[in-house]
C-alpha positions in Angstrom: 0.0 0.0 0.0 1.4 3.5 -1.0 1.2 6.3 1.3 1.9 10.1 1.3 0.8 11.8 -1.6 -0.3 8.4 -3.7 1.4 8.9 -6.6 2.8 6.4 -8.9 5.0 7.5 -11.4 4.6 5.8 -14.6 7.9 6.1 -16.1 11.9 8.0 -15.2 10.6 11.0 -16.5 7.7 11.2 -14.0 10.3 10.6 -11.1 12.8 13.4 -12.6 9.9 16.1 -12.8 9.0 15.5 -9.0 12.0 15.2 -7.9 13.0 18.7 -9.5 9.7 19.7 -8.2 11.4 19.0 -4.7 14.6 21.1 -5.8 12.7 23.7 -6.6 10.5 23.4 -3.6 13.1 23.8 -1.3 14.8 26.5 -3.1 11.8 28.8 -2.9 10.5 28.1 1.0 13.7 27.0 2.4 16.0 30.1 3.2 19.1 28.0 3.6 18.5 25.8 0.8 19.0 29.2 -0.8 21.9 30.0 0.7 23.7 27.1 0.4 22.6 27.0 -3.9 24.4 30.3 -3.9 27.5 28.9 -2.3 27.9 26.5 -4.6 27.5 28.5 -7.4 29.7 30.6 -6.6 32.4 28.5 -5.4 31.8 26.8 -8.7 32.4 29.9 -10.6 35.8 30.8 -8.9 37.3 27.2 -9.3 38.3 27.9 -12.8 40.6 30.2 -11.3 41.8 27.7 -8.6 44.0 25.9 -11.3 42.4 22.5 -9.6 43.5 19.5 -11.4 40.4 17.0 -12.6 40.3 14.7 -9.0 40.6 18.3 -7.3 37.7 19.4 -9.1 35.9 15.9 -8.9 36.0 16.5 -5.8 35.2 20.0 -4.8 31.8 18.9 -6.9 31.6 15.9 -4.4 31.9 18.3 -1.6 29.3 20.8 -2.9 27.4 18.1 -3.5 27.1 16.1 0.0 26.3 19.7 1.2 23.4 20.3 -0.9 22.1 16.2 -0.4 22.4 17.2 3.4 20.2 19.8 3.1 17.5 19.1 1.1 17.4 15.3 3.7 17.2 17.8 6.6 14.2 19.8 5.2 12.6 17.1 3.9 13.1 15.5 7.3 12.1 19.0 9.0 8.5 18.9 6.9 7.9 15.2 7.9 8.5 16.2 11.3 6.3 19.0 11.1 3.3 16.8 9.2 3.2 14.6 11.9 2.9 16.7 15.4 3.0 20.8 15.4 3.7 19.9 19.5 7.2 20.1 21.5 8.6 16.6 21.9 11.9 15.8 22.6 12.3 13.2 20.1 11.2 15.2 17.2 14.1 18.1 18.6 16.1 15.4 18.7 15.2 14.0 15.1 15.5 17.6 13.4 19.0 18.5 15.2 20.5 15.2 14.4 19.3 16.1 10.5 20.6 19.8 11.0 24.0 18.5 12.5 24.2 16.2 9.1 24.2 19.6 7.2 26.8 21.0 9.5 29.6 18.3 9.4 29.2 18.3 5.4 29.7 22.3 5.2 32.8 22.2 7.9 33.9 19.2 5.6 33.6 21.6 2.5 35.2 24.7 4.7 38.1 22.2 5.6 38.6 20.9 1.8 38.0 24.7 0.5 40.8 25.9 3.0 43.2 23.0 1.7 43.0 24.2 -1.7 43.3 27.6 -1.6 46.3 27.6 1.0 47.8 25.1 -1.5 47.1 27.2 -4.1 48.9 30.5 -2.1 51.9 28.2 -1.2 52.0 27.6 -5.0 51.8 23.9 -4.9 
């Protein structure tokens, strides 16, 4: 038996469109979502200028990635959450600041890998 919303999609294009329906979703009602979008875009349009090698690159990508993953699992954790009780219980707290310290060990991770490449970069590596 399906729950949630019901919906069977009929084919990998059906999955695609929601699941860019979910991107966008985010990106419009979640204010770090936002944030975080812009960070990588930007950090994606300096790397050119970074000199990273391909596996430095693959993996600055990986890195933005893991962040952006991170986030959209803690909102989408957040609105579950939310659907279920609108009361204070301390295993719901718990639940949506386990999620929330997800997102912040992947952005020190990127801060950490970010850091490494520019000082390299300064050093003249």
């Amino acid at each position: 038996m399906m729950r949630g919303h019901g919906v069977k999609h009929k084919n990998v294009g059906e999955s695609v469109a929601t699941a860019f329906s979910g991107l966008l979703f985010a990106l419009r009602h979640q204010k770090n979502s936002r944030y975080l979008a812009l960070i990588a875009i930007g950090v994606t349009a300096v790397s050119p200028w970074l000199g990273l090698s391909m596996t430095e690159y693959m993996i600055l990508a990986l890195t933005v990635t893991v962040v952006i993953i991170t986030e959209l699992i803690n909102s989408g954790l957040e609105y579950a959450i939310d659907l279920v009780t609108e009361d204070y219980h301390r295993l719901a707290k718990a639940a949506k600041d386990v999620a929330a310290a997800a997102v912040l060990v992947a952005c020190g991770n990127a801060v950490i890998i970010a850091t490494i490449f520019i000082v390299s970069r300064l050093k003249g590596s």
